[in-house]
KOLLO-548103 format. One line per 3 residues: number of its first residue (from 1); their letters; for each residue x, y negated, z negated of C-alpha. Coordinates in steps of 0.2 Angstrom, whole numbers, plus 5000, padded with zeros to 4 digits. Example, Ala and Ser with C-alpha at 12.3 -4.5 7.8 and 13.67 -1.06 7.14 Angstrom:
BEGIN
1> as> 5062/5022/4961  5068/5005/4964
END
This chain:
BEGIN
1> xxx> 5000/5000/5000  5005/4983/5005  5002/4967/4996
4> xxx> 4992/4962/5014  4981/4978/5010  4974/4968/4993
7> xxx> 4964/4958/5003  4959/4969/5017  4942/4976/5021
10> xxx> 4940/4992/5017  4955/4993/5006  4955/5005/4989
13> xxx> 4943/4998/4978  4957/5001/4961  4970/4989/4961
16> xxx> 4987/4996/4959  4996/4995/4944  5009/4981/4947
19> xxx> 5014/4978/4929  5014/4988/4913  5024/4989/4896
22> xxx> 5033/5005/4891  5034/5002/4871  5054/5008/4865
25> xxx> 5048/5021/4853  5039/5030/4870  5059/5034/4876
28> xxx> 5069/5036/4862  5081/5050/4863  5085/5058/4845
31> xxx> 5088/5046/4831  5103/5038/4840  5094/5025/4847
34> xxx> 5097/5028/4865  5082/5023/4876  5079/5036/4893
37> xxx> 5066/5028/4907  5062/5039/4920  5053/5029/4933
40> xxx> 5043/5042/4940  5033/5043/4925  5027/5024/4924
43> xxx> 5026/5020/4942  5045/5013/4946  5057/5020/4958
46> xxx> 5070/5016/4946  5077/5024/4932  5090/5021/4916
49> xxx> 5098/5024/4898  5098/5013/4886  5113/5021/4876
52> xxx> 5115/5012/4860  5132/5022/4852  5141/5021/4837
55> xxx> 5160/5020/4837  5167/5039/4845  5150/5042/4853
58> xxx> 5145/5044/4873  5139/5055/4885  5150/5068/4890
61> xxx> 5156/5072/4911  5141/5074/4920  5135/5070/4939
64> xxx> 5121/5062/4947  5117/5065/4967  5115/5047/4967
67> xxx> 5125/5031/4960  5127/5023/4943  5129/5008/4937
70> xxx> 5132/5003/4920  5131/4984/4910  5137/4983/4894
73> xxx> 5129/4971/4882  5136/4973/4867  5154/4982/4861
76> xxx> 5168/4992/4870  5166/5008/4881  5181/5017/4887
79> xxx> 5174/5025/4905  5181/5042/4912  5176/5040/4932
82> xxx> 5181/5055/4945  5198/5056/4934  5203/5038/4932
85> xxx> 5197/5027/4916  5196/5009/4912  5187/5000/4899
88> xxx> 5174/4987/4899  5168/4976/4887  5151/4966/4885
91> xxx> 5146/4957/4899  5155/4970/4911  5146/4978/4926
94> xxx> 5155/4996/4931  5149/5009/4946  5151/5027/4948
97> xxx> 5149/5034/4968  5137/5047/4969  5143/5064/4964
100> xxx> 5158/5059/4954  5160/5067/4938  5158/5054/4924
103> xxx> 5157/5048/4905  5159/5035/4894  5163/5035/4872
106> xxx> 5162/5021/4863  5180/5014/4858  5176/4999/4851
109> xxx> 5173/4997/4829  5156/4991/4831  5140/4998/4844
112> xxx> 5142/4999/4860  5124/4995/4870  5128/5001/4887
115> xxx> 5110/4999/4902  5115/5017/4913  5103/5012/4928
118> xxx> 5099/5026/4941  5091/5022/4957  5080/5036/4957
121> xxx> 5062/5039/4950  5068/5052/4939  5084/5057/4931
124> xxx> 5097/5072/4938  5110/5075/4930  5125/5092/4930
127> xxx> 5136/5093/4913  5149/5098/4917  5151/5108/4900
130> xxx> 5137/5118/4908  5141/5123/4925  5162/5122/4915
133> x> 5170/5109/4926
END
């Protein structure tokens, strides 16, 4: 449907949902405090994380058949991308090509609050602990 399809005769008589709030406690993960959207579930073709880490914490290698890319708020995350690290620190963008294996851990002494968005409607994802990479 197209916005010109709003005010077309003969157009659906339900108006699409264009808006909507998704409350925090809907996607928390555990009792970390890491948020996961998957925008399949609420109408969005977009998906992310929300990871809000303590010092030493972060997700392990894994893989996504698509790209990723991070933007840290608040703290210091040591990123592990296809071999190669680097850190980043608040305000930092960082990108991942599709199918590189990948991770960040929190290196900093306070959180780290790190937005992992994935442009796809739902989240895939291969550990590598699982398949042992």
């Amino acid at each position: 449907m197209t916005f010109a399809d709003l005010d077309t005769p003969g157009a659906p008589t339900a108006a699409p949902i264009l808006a909507g709030v998704v409350p925090a406690e809907a996607l928390r993960v555990g009792t970390r405090g890491t948020l996961r959207f998957e925008g399949r579930d609420h109408g969005s073709a977009i998906s992310y994380f929300l990871v809000n880490a303590e010092p030493g914490q972060g997700p392990d290698l894994h893989r996504h058949p698509y790209p990723e890319t991070w933007i840290v708020f608040e703290g210091e995350a040591r990123f592990t991308v296809g071999g190669e690290q680097f850190v980043a620190t608040a305000g930092d963008t960082a990108t991942c090509a599709a199918g590189l294996w990948h991770g960040f851990k929190n290196v900093g002494t306070g959180r780290l609050k790190v937005l992992g968005i994935h442009p796809s409607d739902t989240i895939i994802q291969e550990n590598a602990d699982e398949v042992g990479a």
